[in-house]
C-alpha positions as CSV (number, residue, x, y, z in Angstrom):
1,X,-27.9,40.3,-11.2
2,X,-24.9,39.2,-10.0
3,X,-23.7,39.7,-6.0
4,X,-20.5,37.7,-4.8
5,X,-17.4,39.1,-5.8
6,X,-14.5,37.0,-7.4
7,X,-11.9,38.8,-5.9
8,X,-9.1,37.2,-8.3
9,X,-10.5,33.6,-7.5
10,X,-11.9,31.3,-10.7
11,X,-15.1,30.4,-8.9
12,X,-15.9,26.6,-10.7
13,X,-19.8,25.5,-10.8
14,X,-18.7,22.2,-8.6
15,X,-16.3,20.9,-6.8
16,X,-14.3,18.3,-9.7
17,X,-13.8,15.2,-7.5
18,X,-17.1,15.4,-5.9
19,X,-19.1,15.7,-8.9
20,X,-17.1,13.1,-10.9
21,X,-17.5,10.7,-7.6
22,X,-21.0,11.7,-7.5
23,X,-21.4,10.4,-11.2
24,X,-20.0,7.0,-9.9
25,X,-22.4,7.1,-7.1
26,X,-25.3,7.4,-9.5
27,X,-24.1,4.8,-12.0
28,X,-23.4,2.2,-9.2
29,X,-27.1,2.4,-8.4
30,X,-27.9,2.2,-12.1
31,X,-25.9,-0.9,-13.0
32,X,-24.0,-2.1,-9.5
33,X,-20.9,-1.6,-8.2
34,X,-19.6,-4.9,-9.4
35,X,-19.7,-2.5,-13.2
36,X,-18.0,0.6,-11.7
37,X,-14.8,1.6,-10.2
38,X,-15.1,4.2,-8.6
39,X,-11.2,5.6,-7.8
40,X,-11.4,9.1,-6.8
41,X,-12.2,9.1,-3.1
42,X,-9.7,10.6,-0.9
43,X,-10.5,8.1,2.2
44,X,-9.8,4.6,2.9
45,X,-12.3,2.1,1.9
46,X,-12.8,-1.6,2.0
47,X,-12.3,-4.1,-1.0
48,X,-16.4,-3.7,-1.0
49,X,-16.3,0.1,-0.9
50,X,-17.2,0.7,2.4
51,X,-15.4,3.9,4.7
52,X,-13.3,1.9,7.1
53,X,-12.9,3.5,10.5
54,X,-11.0,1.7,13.2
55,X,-12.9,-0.1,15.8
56,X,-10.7,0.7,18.7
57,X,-11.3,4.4,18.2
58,X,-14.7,3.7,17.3
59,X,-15.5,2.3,20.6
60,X,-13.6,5.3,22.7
61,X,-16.1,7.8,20.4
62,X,-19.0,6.0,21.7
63,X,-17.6,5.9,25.3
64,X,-17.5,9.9,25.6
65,X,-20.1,11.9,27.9
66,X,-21.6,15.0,26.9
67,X,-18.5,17.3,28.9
68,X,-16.4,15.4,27.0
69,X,-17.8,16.3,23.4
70,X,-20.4,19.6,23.8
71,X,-18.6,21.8,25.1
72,X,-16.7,24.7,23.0
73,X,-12.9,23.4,22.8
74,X,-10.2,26.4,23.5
75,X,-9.2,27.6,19.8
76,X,-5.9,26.0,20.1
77,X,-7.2,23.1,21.1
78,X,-7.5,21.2,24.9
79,X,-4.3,20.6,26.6
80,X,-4.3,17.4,26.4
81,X,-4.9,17.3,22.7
82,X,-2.0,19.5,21.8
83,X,0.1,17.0,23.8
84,X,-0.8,14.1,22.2
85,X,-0.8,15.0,18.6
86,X,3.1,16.4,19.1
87,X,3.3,12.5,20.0
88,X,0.9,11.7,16.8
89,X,3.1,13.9,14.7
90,X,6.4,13.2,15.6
91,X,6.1,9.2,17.0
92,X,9.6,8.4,19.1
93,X,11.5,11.7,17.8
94,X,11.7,15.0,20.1
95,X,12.1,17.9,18.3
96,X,15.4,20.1,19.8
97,X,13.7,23.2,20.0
98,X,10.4,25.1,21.1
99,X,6.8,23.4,19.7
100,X,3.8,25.3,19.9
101,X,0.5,23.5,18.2
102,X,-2.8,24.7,17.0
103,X,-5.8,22.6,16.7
104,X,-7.0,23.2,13.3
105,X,-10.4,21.4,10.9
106,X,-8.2,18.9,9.3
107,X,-4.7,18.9,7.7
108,X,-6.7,22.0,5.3
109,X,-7.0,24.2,8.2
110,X,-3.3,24.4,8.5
111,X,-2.8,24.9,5.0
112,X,-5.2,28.0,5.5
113,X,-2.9,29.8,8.3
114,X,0.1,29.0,7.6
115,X,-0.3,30.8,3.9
116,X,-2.9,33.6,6.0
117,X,0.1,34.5,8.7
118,X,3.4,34.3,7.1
119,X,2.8,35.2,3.9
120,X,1.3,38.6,2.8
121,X,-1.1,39.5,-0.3
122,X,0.2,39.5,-3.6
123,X,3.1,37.2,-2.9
124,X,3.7,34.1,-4.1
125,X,3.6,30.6,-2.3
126,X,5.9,27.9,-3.6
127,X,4.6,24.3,-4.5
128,X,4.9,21.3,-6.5
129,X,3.5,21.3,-9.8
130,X,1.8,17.8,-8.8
131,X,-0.5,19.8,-6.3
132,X,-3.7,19.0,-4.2
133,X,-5.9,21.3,-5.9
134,X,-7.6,23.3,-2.6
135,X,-3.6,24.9,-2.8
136,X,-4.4,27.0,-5.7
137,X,-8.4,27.6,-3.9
138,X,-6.8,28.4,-0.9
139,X,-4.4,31.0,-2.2
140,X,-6.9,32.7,-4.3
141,X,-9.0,33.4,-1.4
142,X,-6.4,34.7,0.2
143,X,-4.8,36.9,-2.1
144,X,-1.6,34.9,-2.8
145,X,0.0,33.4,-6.4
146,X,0.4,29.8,-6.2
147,X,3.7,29.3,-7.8
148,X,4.8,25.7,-9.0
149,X,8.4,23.8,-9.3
150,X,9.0,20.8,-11.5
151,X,8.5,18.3,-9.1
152,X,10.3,15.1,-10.4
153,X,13.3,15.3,-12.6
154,X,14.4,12.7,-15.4
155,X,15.6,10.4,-13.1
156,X,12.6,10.2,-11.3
157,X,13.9,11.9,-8.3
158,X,13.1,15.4,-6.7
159,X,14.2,18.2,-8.6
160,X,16.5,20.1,-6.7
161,X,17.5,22.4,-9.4
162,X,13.9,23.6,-10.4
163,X,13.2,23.8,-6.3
164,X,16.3,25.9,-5.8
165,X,15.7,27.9,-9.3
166,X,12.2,29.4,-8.1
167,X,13.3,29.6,-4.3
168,X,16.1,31.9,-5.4
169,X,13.7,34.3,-7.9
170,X,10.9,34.1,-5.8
171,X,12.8,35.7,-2.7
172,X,14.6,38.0,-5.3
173,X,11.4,40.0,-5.1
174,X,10.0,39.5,-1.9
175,X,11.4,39.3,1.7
176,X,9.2,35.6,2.8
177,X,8.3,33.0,1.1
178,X,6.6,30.6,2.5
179,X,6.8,26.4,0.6
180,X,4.2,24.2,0.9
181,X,6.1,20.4,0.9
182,X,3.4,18.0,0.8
183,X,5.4,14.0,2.1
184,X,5.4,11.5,3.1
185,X,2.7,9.6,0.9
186,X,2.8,12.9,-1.3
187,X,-1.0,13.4,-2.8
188,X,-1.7,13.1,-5.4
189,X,1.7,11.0,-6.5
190,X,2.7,8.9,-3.8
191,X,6.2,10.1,-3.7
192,X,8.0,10.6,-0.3
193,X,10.9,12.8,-0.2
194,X,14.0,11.1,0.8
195,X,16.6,11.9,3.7
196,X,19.2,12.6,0.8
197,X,16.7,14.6,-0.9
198,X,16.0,16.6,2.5
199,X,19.3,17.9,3.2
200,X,19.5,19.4,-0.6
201,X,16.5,21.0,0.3
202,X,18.3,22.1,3.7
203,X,21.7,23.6,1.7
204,X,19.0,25.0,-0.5
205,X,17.7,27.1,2.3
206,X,21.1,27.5,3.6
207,X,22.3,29.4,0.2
208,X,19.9,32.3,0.8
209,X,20.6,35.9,2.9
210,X,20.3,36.0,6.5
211,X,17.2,37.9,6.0
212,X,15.0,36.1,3.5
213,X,12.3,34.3,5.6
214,X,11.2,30.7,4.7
215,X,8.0,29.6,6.6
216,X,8.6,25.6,5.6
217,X,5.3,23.5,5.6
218,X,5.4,20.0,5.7
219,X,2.1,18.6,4.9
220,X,2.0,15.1,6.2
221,X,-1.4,14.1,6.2
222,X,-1.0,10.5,5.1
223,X,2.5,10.0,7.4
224,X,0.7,7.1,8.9
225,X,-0.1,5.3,6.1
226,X,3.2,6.0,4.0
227,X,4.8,2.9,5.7
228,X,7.0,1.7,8.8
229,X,5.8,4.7,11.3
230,X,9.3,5.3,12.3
231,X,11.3,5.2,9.0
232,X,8.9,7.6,7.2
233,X,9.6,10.2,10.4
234,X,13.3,9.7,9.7
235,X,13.8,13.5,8.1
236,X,12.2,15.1,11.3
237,X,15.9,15.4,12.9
238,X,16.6,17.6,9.2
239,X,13.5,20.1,10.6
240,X,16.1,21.0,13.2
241,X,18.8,21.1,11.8
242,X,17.4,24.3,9.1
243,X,19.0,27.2,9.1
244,X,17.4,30.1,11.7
245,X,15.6,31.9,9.1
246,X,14.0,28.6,8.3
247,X,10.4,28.0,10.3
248,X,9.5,24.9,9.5
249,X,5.5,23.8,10.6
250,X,4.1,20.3,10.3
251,X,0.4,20.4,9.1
252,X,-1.0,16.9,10.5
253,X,-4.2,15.4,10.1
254,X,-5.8,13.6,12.9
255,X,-8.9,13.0,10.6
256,X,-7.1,10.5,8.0
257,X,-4.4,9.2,11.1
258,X,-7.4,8.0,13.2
259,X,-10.1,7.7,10.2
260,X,-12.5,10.5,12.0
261,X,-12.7,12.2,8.8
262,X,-15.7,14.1,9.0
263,X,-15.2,15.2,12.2
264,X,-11.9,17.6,10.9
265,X,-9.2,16.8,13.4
266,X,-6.1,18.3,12.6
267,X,-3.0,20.0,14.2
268,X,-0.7,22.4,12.6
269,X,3.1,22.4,15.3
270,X,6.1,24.5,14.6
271,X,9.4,23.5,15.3
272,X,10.9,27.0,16.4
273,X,14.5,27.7,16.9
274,X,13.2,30.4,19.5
275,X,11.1,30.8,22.5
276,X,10.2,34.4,20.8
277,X,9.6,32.5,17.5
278,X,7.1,29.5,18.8
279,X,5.1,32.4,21.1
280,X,4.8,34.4,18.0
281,X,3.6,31.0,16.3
282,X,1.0,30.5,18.8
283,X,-0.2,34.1,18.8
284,X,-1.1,34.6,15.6
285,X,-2.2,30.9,14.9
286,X,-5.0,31.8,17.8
287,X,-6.2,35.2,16.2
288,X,-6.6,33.4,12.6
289,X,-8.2,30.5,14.1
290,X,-10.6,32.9,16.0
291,X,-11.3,34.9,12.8
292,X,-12.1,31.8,10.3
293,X,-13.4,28.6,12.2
294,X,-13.2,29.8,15.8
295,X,-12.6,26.6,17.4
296,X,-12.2,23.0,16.5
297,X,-14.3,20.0,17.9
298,X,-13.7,18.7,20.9
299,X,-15.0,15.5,20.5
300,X,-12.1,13.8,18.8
301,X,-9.4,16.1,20.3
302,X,-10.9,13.9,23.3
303,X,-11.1,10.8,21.4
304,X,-6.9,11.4,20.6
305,X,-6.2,12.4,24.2
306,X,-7.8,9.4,25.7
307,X,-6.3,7.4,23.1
308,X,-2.6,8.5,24.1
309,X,-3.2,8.5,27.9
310,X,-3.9,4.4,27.4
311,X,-1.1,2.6,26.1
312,X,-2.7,-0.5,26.1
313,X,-5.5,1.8,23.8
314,X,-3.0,3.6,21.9
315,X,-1.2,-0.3,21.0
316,X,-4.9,-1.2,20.1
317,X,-5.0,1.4,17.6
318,X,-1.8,1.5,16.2
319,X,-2.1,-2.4,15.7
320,X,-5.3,-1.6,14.3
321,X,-3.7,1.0,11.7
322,X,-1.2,-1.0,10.4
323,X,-3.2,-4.0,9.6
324,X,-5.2,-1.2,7.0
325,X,-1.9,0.5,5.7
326,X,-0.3,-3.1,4.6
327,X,-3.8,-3.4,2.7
328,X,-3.0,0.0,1.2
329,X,0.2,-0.7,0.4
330,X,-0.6,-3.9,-1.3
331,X,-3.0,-2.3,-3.6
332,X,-0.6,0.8,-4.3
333,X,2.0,-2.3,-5.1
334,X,-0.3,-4.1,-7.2
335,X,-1.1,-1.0,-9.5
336,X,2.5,0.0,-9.8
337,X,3.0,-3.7,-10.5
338,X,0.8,-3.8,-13.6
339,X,1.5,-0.5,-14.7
340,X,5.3,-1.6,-15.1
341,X,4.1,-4.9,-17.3
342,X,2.6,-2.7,-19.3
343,X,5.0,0.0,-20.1
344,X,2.3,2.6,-18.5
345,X,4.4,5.7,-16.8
346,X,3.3,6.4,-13.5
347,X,5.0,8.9,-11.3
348,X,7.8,7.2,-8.7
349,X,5.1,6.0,-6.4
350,X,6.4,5.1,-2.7
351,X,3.2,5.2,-0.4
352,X,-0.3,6.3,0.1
353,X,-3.2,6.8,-1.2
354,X,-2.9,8.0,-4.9
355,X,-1.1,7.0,-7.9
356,X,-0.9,9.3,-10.6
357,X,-0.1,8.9,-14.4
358,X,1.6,11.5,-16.5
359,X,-0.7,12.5,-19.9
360,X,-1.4,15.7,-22.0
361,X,-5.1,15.6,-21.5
362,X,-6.4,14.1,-18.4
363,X,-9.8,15.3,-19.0
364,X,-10.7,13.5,-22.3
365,X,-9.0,10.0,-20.9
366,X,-11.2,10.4,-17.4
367,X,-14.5,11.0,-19.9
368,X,-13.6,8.4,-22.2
369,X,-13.4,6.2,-18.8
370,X,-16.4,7.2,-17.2
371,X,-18.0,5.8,-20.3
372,X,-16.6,2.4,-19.0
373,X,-17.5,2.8,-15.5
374,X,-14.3,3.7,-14.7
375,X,-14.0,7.1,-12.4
376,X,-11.0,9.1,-11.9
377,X,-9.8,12.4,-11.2
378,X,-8.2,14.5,-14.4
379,X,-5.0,16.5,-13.1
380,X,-3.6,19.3,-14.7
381,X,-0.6,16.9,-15.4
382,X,-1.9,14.0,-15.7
383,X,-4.5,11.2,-14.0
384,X,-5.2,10.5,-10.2
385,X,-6.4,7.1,-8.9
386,X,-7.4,6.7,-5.1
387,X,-5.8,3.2,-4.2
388,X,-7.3,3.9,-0.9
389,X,-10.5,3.8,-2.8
390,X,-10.4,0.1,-4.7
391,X,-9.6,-3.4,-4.0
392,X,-6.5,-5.2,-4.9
393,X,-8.1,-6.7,-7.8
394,X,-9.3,-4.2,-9.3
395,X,-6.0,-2.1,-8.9
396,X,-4.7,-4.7,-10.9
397,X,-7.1,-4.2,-13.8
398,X,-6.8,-0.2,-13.6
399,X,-3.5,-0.3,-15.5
400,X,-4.6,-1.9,-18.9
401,X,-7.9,-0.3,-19.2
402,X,-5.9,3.2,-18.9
403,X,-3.3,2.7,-21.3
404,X,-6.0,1.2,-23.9
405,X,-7.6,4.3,-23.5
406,X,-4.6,6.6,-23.7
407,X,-4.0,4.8,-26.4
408,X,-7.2,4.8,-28.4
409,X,-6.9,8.5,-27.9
410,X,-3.3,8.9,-29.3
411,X,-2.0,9.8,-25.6
């Protein structure tokens, strides 16, 4: 006897990447880590595997008093909070126009309203077809059709065409759309969408009727690891400049920025052209928020707060950071590196923390590597690695044991 209903959604047994990491977990007690690479985390580690959380917000977690983390938090999130994670979000720049923020569980959360409030069921919500899988769970819980553009053209840049081809026949026969763009750091690629790029995307949006709706999301959970913290924010003034029937949002995660992730820290801000627009933002934002997770924790909304009321703190922490993102960087380098030596295609790979590699069937090269003590996440399109997730070294090594394998198995 069966009792949940599927509603539309394919409802899988396990999650994928925690049952393949789980599988690493289990060999690396059964042989030791030194024999397994274990590549599909989605959080930075150190070379030895172990989570890395900055010290300097460590110490402000441990300094808080019970008022400061028991209490219920207000559903959009303490004053204070929503102040500093405009600063979090948007470093030096000031956006032109009216900001309103919600606190939501992690960069997911805004995912989850944005698609629940401007977007209806049945319609479709545009993405890359290199996606971060909860997308597609996400939609399907909600009603909507997750529906994907060719990400990366032949010249290994964004593909403007395919974006502006299913913006155009997607509005054709519906009145919104909202577009999930997933940069700086894009997961699960790497790829950052360029300035140039951006104001394609901008005459793209500028091409439509005065009365086709475009709720623009820019997921930028890994901005703070996708390089110099002021040159990856250098499309923000673009966010402005859109066209009025144009809301662009910024879903940010607090939980990766400040490495609290299991504590689900995350802010979703619009950039309204509108007073009207930005109190509509924050009205419905509230009522979704109240109806799925009430209310966020307060504990590292006060943790963030605290943290941008110090600047002494805050130079603490953002020294911290950047000593971590060079490591990243270096090891997203060093696969890229490798990968070129060895004539292995990788998608244009910029920043963060996954590489991916194009291949017809991801699933029988990740099983033929788990063999080898090798874990990795099989795409649709191809093969993720977490560089946040393995040392230098062995992101080095990655490259040649892959293509062997692709190659043993005529891929």
């Amino acid at each position: 006897m069966i009792f949940a209903r599927e509603n539309g959604r394919v409802i899988p047994r396990e999650d994928k990447i925690f049952s393949i990491s789980n599988r690493a977990k289990a060999m690396i007690k059964e042989v030791g880590k030194d024999k397994v690479i274990n590549g599909t985390i989605g959080a930075l580690v150190d070379d030895d595997g172990n989570l890395i959380v900055l010290d300097s917000v460590r110490k402000v977690f441990a300094s808080l008093q019970p008022g400061e983390y028991a209490p219920y938090a207000p559903i959009r999130g303490i004053p204070e909070f929503r102040e500093a994670v405009k600063k979090a979000a948007f470093g030096s720049y000031e956006p032109k126009g009216f900001t309103e923020v919600c606190a939501t569980p992690g960069g997911t959360g805004g995912v989850r309203n944005t698609m629940a409030n401007f977007s209806s069921p049945g319609e479709k919500v545009l993405v890359a077809d290199w996606f971060w899988a909860p997308y597609k769970t996400i939609s399907q819980e909600l009603g909507r059709e997750l529906r994907t553009f060719r990400f990366i053209n032949e010249e290994g840049a964004f593909d403007i065409e395919s974006f502006r081809a299913n913006v155009t026949e997607i509005l054709a026969g519906q009145d919104g759309l909202v577009v999930i763009l997933n940069t700086p750091a894009h997961n699960p690629t790497g790829y950052s969408i360029t300035v140039e790029e951006w104001q394609k995307i901008k005459a793209v949006f500028g091409e439509l009727p005065a009365d086709k709706k475009v709720t623009l999301l820019i997921d930028a959970a890994y901005i703070d690891f996708a390089g110099d913290e002021e040159e990856v924010r250098n499309f923000l003034p673009i966010l402005d400049e859109m066209p009025g029937n144009v809301l662009p949002i910024m879903g940010y995660s607090a939980s990766k920025t400040f490495t609290m992730y299991g504590m689900r820290c995350g802010a979703m801000i619009c950039l309204a052209k509108t007073e009207e627009v930005a109190d509509e933002f924050r009205r419905v934002t509230e009522v979704s928020s109240r109806a799925s997770w009430s209310n966020c924790n307060l504990a590292p909304q006060t943790i963030i707060a605290k943290i941008f009321a110090d600047p002494e703190l805050k130079a603490k922490v953002d020294e911290e950071r950047a000593v971590y993102r060079d490591m990243l960087l270096r090891r997203g380098r060093a696969f890229e590196e490798e990968a070129a030596k060895i004539g292995l295609g990788i998608v244009p790979f910029d920043a963060g923390f996954f590489v991916s590699i194009p291949m017809p069937n991801a699933d029988a090269v990740a099983q033929e590597l788990e063999k080898e003590g090798i874990f990795l996440v099989p795409l649709a399109k191809g093969l993720r690695v977490s560089v946040a997730a393995v040392s230098e070294e062995k992101a080095r090594i990655l490259p040649a044991r892959i293509k062997a394998c692709m190659d043993r198995l005529g891929q």
